[in-house]
C-alpha positions as CSV (number, residue, x, y, z in Angstrom):
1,X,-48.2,5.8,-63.4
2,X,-47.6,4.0,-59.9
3,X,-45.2,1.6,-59.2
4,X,-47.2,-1.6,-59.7
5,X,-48.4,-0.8,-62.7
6,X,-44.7,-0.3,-64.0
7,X,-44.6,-3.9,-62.7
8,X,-47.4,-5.2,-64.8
9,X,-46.2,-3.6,-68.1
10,X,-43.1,-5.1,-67.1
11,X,-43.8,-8.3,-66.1
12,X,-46.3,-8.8,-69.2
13,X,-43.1,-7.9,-71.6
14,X,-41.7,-10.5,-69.8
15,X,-44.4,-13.0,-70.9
16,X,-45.1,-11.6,-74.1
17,X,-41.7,-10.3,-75.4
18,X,-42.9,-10.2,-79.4
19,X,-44.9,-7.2,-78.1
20,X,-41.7,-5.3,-77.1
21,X,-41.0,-3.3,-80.8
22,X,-45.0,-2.3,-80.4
23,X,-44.5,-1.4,-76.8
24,X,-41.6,1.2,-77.7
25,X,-43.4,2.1,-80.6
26,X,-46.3,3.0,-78.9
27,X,-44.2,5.1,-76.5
28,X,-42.2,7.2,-78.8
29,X,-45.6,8.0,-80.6
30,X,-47.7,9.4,-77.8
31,X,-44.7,10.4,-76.0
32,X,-45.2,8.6,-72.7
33,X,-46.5,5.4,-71.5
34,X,-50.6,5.4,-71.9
35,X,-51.5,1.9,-69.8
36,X,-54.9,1.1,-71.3
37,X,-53.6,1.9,-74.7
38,X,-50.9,-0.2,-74.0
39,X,-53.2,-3.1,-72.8
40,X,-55.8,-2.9,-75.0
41,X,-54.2,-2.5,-78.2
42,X,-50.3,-4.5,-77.8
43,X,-51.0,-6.9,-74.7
44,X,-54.9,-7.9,-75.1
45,X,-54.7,-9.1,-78.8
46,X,-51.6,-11.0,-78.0
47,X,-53.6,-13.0,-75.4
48,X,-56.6,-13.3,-77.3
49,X,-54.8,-14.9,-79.9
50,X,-53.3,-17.1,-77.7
51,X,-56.5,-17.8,-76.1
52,X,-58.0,-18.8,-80.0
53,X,-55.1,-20.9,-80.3
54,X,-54.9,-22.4,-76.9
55,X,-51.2,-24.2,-77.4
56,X,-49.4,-22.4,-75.3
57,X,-51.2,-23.5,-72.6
58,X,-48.1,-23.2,-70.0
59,X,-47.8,-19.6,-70.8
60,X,-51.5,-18.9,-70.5
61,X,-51.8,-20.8,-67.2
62,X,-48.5,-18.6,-66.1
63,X,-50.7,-14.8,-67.3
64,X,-53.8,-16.3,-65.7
65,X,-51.8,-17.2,-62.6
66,X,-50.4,-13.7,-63.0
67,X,-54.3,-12.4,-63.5
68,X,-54.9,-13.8,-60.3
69,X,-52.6,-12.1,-58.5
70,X,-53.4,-9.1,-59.8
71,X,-57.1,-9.6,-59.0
72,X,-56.2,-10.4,-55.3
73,X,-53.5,-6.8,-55.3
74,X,-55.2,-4.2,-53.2
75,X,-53.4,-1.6,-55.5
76,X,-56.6,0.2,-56.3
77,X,-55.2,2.2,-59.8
78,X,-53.7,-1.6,-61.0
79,X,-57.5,-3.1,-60.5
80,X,-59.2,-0.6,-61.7
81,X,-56.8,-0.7,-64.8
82,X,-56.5,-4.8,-65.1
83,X,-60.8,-5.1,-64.9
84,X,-61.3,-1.3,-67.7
85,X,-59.0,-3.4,-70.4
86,X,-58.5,-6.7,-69.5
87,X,-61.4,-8.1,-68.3
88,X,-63.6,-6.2,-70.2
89,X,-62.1,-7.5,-73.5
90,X,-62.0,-11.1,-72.6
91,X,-65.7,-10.2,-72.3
92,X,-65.8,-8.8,-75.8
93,X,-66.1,-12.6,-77.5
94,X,-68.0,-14.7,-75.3
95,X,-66.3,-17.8,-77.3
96,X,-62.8,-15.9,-75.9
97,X,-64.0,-15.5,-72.6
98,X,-65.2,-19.2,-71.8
99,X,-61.6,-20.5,-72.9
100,X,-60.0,-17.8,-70.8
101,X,-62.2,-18.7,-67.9
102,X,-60.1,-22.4,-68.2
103,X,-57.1,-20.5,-66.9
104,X,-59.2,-18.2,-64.2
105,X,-58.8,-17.9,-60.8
106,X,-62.0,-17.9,-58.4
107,X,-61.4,-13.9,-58.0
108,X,-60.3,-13.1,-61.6
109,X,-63.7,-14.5,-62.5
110,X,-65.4,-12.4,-60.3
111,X,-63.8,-9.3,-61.4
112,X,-65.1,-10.1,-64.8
113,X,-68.7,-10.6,-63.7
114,X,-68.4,-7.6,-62.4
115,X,-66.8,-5.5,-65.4
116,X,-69.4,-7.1,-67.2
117,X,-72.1,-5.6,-65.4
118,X,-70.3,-2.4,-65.2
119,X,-70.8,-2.6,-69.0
120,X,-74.3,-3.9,-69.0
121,X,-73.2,-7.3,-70.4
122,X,-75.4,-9.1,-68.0
């Protein structure tokens, strides 16, 4: 795992600290840190449920600030990893996606056309 992605897992603790017992958890199991596992199964249904919710709507304009970042990083391994679990799961639930798209930057929303049609979705 490179540096920036060390950053990401960090820096989405940071705005999801309730995941931190599953974080560890998930650690100790496998025995090292597994990103996409990581993403997809502690980080994404955090944000999908505050997504459904939309009332934290400062803390979802901060991770889709964050998103857009990320989408602009030219850290190759990070994209790759942010658009395999992120993007493609906000895709998952088309209801999901169009709240999410609320807090989208212009490239964020590209990189999820694009995992889309990566996956055949469109």
């Amino acid at each position: 795992m490179n540096k920036k992605s060390e950053e990401f897992l960090r820096i989405m603790l940071d705005f999801l600290p309730s995941a931190d017992d599953a974080y560890r958890k998930s650690i100790a199991d496998y025995g090292e840190v597994l990103e996409t596992v990581i993403i997809e199964d502690i980080f994404m249904p955090e944000i999908i449920k505050l997504l459904s919710e939309e009332r934290n709507i400062n803390l979802l304009e901060n991770i889709f600030k964050y998103f857009e970042e990320l989408s602009n990083d030219e850290d190759a391994h990070l994209k790759n990893i942010f658009s395999i679990t992120v993007l493609e799961i906000l895709g998952n639930d088309r209801s999901i996606l169009g709240t999410a798209q609320k807090y989208m930057g212009t490239k964020t929303i590209q990189l999820q056309i694009e995992a889309d049609r990566a996956l055949g979705r469109i």
